[in-house]
KEKOL-676685 format. One line per field, with one value per residue (C-alpha): residue number from 1; x, y, z. Coordinates in nm, 4 decimals. Example, Ala and Ser with C-alpha at 12.3 -4.5 7.8 and 13.67 -1.06 7.14 Angstrom:
BEGIN
n <- 1_2
x <- 1.2300_1.3670
y <- -0.4500_-0.1060
z <- 0.7800_0.7140
//
This chain:
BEGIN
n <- 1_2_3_4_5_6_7_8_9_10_11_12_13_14_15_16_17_18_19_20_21_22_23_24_25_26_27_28_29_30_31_32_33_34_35_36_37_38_39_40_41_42_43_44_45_46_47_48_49_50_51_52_53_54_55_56_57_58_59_60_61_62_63_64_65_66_67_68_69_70_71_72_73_74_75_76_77_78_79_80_81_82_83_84_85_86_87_88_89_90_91_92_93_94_95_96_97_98_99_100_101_102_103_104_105_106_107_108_109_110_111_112_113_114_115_116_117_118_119_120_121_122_123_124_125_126_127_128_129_130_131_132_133_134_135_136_137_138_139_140_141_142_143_144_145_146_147_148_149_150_151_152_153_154_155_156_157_158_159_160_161_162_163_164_165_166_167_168_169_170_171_172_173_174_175_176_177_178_179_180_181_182_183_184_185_186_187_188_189_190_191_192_193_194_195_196_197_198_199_200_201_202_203_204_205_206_207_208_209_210_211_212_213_214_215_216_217_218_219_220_221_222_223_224_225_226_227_228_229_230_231_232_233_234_235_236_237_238_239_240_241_242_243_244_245_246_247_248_249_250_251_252_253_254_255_256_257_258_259_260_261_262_263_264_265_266_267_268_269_270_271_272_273_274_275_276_277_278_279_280_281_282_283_284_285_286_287_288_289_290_291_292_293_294_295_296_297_298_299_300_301_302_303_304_305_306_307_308_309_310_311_312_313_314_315_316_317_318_319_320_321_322_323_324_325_326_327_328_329_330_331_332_333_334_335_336_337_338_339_340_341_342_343_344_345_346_347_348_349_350_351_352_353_354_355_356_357_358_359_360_361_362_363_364_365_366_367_368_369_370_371_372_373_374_375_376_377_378_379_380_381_382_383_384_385_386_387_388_389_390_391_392_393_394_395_396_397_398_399_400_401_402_403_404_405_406_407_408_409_410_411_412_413_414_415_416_417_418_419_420_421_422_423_424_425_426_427_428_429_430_431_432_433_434_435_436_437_438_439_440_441_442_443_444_445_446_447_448_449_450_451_452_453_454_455_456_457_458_459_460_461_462_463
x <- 1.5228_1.4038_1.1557_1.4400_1.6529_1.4020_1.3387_1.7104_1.7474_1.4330_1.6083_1.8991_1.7078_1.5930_1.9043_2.0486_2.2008_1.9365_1.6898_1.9802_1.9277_1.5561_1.5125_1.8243_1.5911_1.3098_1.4809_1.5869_1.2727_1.0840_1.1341_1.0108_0.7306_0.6191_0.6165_0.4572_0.2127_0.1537_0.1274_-0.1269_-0.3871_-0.3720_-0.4131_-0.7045_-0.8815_-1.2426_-1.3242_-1.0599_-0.9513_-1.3292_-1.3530_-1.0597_-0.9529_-0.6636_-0.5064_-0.5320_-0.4123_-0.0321_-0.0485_-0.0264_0.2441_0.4484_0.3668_0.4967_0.7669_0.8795_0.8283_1.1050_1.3571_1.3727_1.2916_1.6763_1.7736_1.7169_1.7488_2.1438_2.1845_1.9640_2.0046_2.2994_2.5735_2.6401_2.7797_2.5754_2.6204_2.4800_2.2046_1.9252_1.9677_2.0044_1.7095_1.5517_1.5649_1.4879_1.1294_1.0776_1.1217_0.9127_0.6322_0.5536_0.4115_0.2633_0.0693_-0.0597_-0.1126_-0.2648_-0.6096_-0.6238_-0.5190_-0.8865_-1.1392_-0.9095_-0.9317_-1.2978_-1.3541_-1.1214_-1.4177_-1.2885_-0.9879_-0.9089_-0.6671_-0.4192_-0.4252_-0.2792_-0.0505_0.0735_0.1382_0.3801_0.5068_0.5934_0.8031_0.9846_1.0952_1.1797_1.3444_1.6130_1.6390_1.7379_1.9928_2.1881_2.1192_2.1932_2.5740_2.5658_2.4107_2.1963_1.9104_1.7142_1.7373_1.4457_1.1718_1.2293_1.1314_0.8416_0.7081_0.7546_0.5952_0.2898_0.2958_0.2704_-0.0111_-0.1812_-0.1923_-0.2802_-0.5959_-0.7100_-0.6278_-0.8700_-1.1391_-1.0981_-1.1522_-1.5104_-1.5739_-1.4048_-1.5589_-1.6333_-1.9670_-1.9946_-1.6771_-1.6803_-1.4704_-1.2939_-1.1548_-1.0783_-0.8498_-0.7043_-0.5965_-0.4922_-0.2700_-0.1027_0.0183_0.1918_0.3209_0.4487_0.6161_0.7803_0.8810_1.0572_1.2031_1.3883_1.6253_1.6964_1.7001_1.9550_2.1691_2.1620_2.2858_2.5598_2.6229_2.6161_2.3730_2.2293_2.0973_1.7833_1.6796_1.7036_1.5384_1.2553_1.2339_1.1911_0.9567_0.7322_0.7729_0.6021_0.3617_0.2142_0.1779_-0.0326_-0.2459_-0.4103_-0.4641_-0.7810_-1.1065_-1.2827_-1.4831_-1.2827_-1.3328_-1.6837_-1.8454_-2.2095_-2.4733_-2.2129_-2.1768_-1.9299_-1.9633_-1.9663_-1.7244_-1.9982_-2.1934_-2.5356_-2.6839_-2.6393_-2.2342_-2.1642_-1.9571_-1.8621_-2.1132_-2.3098_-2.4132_-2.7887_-2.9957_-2.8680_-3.1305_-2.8616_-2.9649_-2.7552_-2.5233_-2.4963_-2.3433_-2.1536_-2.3085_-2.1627_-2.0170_-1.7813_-1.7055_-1.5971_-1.4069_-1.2357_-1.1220_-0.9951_-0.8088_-0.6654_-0.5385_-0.3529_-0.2070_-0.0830_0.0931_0.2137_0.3536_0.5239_0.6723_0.8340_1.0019_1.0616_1.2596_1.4588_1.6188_1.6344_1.7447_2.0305_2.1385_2.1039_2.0650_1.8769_2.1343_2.4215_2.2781_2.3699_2.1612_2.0808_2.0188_1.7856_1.5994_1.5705_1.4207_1.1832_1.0778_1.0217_0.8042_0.6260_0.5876_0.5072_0.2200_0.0442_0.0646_-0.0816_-0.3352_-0.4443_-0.4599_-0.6954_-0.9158_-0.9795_-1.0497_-1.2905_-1.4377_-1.7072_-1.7848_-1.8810_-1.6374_-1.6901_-1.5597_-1.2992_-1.1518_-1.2035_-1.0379_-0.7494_-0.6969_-0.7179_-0.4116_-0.1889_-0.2555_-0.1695_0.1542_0.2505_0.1697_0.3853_0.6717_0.6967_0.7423_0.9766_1.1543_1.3358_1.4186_1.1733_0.8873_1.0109_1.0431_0.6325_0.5022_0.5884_0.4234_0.1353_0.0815_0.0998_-0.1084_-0.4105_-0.3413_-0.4433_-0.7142_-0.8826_-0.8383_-1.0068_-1.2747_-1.3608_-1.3591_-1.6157_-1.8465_-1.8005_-1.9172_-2.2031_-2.3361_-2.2636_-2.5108_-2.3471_-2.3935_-2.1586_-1.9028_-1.6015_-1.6188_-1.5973_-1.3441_-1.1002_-1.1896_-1.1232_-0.8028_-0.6641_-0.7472_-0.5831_-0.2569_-0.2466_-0.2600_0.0666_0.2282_0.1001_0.2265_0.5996_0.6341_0.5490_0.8508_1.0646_1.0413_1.0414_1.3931_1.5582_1.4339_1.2746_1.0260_0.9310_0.8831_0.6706_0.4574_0.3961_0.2951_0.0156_-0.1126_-0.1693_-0.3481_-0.5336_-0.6612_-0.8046_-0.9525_-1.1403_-1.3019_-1.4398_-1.4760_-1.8290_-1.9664_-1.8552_-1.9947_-2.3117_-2.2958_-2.2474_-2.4925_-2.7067_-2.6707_-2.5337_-2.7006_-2.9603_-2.8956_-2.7245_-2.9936_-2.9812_-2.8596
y <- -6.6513_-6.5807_-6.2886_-6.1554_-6.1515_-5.9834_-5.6800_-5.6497_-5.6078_-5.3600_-5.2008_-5.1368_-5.0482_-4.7670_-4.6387_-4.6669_-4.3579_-4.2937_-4.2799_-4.0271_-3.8202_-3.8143_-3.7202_-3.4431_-3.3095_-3.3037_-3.0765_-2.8798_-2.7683_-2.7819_-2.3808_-2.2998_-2.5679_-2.4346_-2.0789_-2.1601_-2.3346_-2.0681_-1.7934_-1.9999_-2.0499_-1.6360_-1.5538_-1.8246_-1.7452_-1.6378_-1.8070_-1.6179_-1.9398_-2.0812_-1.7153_-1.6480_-1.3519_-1.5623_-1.5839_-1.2085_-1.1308_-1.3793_-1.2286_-0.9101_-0.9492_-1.0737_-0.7980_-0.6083_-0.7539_-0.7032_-0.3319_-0.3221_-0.5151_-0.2674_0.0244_-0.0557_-0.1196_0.2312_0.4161_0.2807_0.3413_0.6605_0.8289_0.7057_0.6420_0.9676_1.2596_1.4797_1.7915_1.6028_1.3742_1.6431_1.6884_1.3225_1.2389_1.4912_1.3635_1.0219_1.1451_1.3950_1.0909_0.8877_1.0355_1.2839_1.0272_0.8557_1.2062_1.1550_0.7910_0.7143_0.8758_0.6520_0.3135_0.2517_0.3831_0.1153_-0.1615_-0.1020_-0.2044_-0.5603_-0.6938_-1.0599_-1.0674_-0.8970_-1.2240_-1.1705_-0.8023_-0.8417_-1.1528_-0.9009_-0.6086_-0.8922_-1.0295_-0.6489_-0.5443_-0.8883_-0.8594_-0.4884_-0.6077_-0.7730_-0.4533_-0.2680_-0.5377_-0.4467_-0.0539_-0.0215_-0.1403_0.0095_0.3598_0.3738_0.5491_0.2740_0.2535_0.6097_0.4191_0.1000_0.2791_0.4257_0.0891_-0.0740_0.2470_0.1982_-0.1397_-0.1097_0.1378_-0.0699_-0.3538_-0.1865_-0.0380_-0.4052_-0.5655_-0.2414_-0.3523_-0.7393_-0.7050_-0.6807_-0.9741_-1.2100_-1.0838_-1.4300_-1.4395_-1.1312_-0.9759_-0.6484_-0.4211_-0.2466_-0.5537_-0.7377_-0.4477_-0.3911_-0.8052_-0.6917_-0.3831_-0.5688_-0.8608_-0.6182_-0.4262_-0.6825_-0.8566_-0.5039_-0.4815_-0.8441_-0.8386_-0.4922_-0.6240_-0.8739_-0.6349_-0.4550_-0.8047_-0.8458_-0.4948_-0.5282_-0.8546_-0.6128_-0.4026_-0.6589_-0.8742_-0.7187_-0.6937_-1.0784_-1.0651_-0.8935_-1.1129_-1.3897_-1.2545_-1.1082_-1.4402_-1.6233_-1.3400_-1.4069_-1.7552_-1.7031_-1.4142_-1.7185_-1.9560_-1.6652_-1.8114_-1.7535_-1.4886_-1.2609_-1.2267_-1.2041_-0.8839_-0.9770_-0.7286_-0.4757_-0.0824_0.1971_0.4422_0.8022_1.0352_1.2872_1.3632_1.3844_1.4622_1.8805_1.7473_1.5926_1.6966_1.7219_1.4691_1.4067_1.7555_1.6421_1.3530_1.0227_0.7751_0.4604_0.2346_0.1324_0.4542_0.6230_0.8532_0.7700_1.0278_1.3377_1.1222_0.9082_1.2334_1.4425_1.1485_1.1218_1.4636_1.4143_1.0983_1.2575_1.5435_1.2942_1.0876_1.4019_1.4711_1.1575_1.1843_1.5454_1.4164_1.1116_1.3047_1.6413_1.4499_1.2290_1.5493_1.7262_1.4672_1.3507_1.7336_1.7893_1.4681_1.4421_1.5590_1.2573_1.0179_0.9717_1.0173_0.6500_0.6167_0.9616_0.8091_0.4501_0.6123_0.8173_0.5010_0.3275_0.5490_0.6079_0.2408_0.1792_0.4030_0.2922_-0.0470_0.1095_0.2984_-0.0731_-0.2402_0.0307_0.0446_-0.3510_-0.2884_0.0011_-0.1325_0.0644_0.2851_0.6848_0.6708_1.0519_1.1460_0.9172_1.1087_1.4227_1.3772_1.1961_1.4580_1.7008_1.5299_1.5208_1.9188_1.9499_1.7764_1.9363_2.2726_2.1991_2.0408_2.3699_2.5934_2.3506_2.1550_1.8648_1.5048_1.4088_1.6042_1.5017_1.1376_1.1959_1.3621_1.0548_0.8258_1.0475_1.0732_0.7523_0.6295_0.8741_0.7600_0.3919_0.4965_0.7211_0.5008_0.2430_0.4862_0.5827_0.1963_0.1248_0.4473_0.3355_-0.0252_0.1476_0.3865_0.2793_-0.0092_-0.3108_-0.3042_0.0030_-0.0367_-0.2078_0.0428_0.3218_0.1658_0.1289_0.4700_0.5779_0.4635_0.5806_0.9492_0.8850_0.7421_1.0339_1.3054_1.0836_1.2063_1.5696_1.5810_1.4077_1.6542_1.9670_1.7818_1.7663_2.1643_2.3141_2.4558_2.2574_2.4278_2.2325_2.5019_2.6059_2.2543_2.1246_2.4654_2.3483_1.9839_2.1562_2.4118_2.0920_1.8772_2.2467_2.2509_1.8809_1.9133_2.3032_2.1497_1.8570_1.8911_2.0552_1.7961_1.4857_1.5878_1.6953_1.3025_1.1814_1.3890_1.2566_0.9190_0.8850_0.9638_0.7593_0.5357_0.7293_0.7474_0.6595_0.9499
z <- 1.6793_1.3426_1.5173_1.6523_1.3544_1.1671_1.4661_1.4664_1.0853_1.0917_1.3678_1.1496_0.8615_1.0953_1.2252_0.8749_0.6909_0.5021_0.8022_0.9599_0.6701_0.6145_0.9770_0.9567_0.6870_0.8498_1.1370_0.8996_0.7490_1.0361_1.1138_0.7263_0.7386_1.1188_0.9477_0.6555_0.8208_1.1106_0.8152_0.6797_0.9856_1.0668_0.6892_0.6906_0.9756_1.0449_0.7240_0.5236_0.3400_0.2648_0.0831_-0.0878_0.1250_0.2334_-0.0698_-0.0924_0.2228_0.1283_-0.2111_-0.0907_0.1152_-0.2015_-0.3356_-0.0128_-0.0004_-0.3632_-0.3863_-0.0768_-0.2648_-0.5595_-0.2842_-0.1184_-0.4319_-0.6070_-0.2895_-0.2759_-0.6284_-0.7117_-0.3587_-0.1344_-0.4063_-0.4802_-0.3164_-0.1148_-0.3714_-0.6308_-0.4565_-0.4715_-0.8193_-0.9181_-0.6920_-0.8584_-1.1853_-1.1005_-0.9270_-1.2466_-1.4850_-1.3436_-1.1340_-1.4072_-1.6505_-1.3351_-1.2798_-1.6143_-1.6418_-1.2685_-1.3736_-1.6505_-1.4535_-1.3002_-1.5570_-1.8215_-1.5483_-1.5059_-1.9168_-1.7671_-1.5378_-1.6548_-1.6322_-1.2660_-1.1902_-1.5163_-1.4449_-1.0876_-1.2569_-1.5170_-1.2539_-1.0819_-1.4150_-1.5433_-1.1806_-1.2498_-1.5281_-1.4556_-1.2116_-1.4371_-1.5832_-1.3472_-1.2013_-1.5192_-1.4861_-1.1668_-1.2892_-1.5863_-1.4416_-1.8131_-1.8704_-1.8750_-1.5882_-1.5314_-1.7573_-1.5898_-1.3022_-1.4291_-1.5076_-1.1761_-1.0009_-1.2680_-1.2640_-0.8599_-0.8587_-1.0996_-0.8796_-0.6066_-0.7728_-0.8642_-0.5286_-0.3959_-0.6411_-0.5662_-0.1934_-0.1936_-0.4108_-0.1601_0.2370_0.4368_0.6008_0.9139_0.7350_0.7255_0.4447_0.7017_0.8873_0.5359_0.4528_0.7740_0.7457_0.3843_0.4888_0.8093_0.5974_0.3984_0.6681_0.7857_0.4834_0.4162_0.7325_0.7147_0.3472_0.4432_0.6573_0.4140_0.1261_0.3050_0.3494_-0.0581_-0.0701_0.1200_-0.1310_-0.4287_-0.5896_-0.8419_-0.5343_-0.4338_-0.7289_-0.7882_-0.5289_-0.5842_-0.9532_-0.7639_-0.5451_-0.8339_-1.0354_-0.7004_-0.6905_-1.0923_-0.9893_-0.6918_-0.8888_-1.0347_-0.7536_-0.6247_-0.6821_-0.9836_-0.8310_-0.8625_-1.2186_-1.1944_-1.2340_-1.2764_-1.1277_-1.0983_-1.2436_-1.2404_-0.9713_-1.0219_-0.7348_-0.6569_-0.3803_-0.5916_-0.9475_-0.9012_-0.8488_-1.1035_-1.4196_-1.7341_-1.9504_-1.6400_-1.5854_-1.7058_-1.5483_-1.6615_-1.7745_-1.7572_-1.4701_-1.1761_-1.2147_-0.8813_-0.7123_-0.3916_-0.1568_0.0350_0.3198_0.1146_-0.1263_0.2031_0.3499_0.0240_0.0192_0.3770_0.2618_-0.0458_0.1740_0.4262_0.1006_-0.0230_0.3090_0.3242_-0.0275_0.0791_0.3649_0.2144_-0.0725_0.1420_0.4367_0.1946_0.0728_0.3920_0.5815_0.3252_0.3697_0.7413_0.9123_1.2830_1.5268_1.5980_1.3206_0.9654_0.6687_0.6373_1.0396_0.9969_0.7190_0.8749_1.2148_1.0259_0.7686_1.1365_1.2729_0.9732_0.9664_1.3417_1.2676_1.0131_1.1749_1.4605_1.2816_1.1077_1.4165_1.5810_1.2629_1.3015_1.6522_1.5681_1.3009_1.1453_1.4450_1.3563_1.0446_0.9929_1.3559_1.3411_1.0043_1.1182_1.4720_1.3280_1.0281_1.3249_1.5115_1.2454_1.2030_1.5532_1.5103_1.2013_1.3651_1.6705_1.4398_1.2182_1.5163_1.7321_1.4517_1.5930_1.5738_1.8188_1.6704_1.2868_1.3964_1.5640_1.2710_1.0445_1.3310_1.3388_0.9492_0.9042_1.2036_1.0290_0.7123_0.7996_1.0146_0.7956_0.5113_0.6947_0.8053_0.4055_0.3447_0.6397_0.4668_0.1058_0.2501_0.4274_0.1722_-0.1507_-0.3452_-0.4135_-0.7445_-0.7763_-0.4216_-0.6205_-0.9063_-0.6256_-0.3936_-0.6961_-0.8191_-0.4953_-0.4710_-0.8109_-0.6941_-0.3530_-0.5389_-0.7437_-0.4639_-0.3227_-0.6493_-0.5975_-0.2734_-0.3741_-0.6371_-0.3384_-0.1551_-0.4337_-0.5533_-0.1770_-0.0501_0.2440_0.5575_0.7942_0.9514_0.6045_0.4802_0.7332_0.7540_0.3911_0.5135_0.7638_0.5109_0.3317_0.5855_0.7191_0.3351_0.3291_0.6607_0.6511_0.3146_0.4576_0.8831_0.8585_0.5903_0.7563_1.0888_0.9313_0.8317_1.1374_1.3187_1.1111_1.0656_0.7387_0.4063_0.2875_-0.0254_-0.2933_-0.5463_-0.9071_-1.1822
//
């Protein structure tokens, strides 16, 4: 009797309230615990989490997912909320505001880093500190319609270059064993992807909520972001045995106070390969850049036939987007096979399709030409990594890679400010975007198959 008494009361115990509860919990978080968790082994994988990479990978996509927030945020406010007489110009002064500093300020973001080896982790911290609390800025601007709104602009797009220069430089430092650059990055750029491509929807949900929303948002986003800056390993910070790279293709090259032989060791040159697969890269960026700013304004004027502006925009941001997730997924697959020929076909493509959209503008051929550019621009980006991994010494590689990447964030801006200037005609706007892709790849086609046929330049060799 007394056994049973005592099963019966823990019995009870179990089917009390509080056990009702608990487990009603549990239910409850099981779908954000399962994610969580599932996020966790595919970030971590392949020894991803024993390196540090994984942390990279998830911090990135914070970061992805921030830069959306305030993206919806000042597009409704800066682009949609006016009238459609007055958008170009107040676009206009938006992108004038604040890329024109950026023009200025970009080529100083990695040399400045590069004097920070120690403190890589507060630097990518502060970038997500700075677009949070710039993001409480503009949640009162964007009501207000101040002009504080223009600098606090500036600061998030510098702030978000900035990061992006250091997350290119930190990379390197944490490859697992058998990890090649090329696949880290692609693992890098598809988390991001893919975080942008989940926080828009929701960015769009807050908007519809009121203006202020995604941009709490994104402050809460950022404010998770600084906290995770510092949970990368220590390594990161560590810049021992390393040098600054110099972006020429050997001593007779180089510029400015490195026209004579310089007696420093460890300062190298990156070789022609990487230098011609830069170009290539910086003419695709620029594209990319044009096309971005140049269809925002046509496309707010003359929509794709049956559509509004926001549909013509959203299908165009979609394809652009399908195609650089493409273009990552292919470059993980490829790996580092023939780099040279892979830029130099790809490149090739999008001229193609920008050729054939100038002379037979349409919505189809629009929507493909923002697939295509951004398919190449994933691919080929991948393709300088894998020759920047294979040709440049270790010693130098993270100096280059970030350098790299400042000059590729500046030809963006170039190319925006092309779209910006350029009357709104479709054929004459996207003749533009092929002279500009027919200019990066003339320059470089012959040089990078020389390369290849090759077999790749030896070493770089020290200045």
């Amino acid at each position: 009797m007394a056994a049973a008494r005592t099963e019966f009361k823990s019995g009870s115990r179990g089917r009390g309230p509080g056990s009702r509860f608990r487990a009603l919990g549990r239910a409850l978080r099981l779908p954000f615990t399962g994610t969580a968790r599932g996020i966790r082994r595919a970030t971590h994988a392949h020894g991803a989490g024993e390196s540090g990479l994984g942390k990279l990978i998830e911090l990135h996509g914070v970061n992805g997912a921030g830069d959306v927030m305030i993206t919806v945020a000042l597009a409704s406010t800066v682009f949609f909320s006016v009238p459609t007489d007055e958008a170009r110009g107040r676009v206009a002064l938006y992108l004038a505001i604040t890329m024109a500093p950026f023009t200025l300020l970009a080529p100083v973001i990695g040399p400045l880093l590069d004097r920070l080896p120690h403190g890589r982790r507060a630097a990518m911290a502060a970038a997500m500190g700075a677009r949070a609390l710039l993001a409480l800025v503009l949640s009162a601007a964007v009501i207000s319609g101040g002009i504080e709104l223009y600098p606090a602009a500036l600061g998030v797009l510098v702030a978000s270059k900035a990061y992006g220069v250091v997350r290119s430089a930190v990379v390197p430092r944490l490859l697992p064993p058998r990890f090649s650059l090329v696949k880290a990055n692609s693992r890098v750029t598809l988390c991001g992807l893919l975080a942008t491509g989940v926080a828009a929807p929701v960015a769009a949900g807050l908007q519809q909520v009121g203006p202020r929303w995604p941009l709490y948002g994104a402050f809460v986003i950022f404010v998770v972001g600084t906290v995770l800056s510092f949970t990368l390993p220590p390594k990161v910070d560590s810049a021992r045995g390393e040098d600054r790279a110099l972006l020429a293709a050997d001593e007779r090259h180089l510029h400015g106070p490195h026209r004579k032989p310089v007696k420093r060791p460890g300062l190298r040159t990156v070789g022609p390969a990487v230098t011609h697969a830069l170009a290539a890269n910086a003419g695709i960026r620029c594209l990319s850049g044009f096309l971005i700013f140049f269809l925002a304004f046509l496309l707010r004027v003359h929509p794709l036939s049956g559509q509004s502006a926001a549909v013509s925009l959203g299908i165009v941001g979609v394809a652009a987007g399908a195609g650089n997730a493409l273009g990552t997924a292919v470059g993980a697959w490829l790996r580092s096979r023939a780099p040279e020929i892979i830029i130099v076909t790809v490149v090739a493509v999008v001229l193609g399709t920008a050729v054939t959209a100038a002379v037979f503008f349409s919505t189809v051929l629009v929507a493909c030409l923002a697939a295509v550019a951004g398919f190449a621009q994933a691919l080929a980006k991948l393709s300088l990594d894998a020759l920047i991994q294979r040709d440049v010494p270790e010693q130098v590689r993270t100096s280059a890679f970030a350098r790299a990447e400042t000059l590729l964030q500046v030809s963006w801006v170039f190319g925006g400010a092309v779209g910006i200037v350029l009357p709104l005609n479709g054929t004459l706007g996207l003749s533009v975007a092929a002279a500009i892709i027919a200019a990066g790849w003339l320059t470089t086609v012959r040089g990078l198959i020389g390369s290849a046929r090759h077999g790749g330049p030896a070493r770089p060799r020290v200045a």
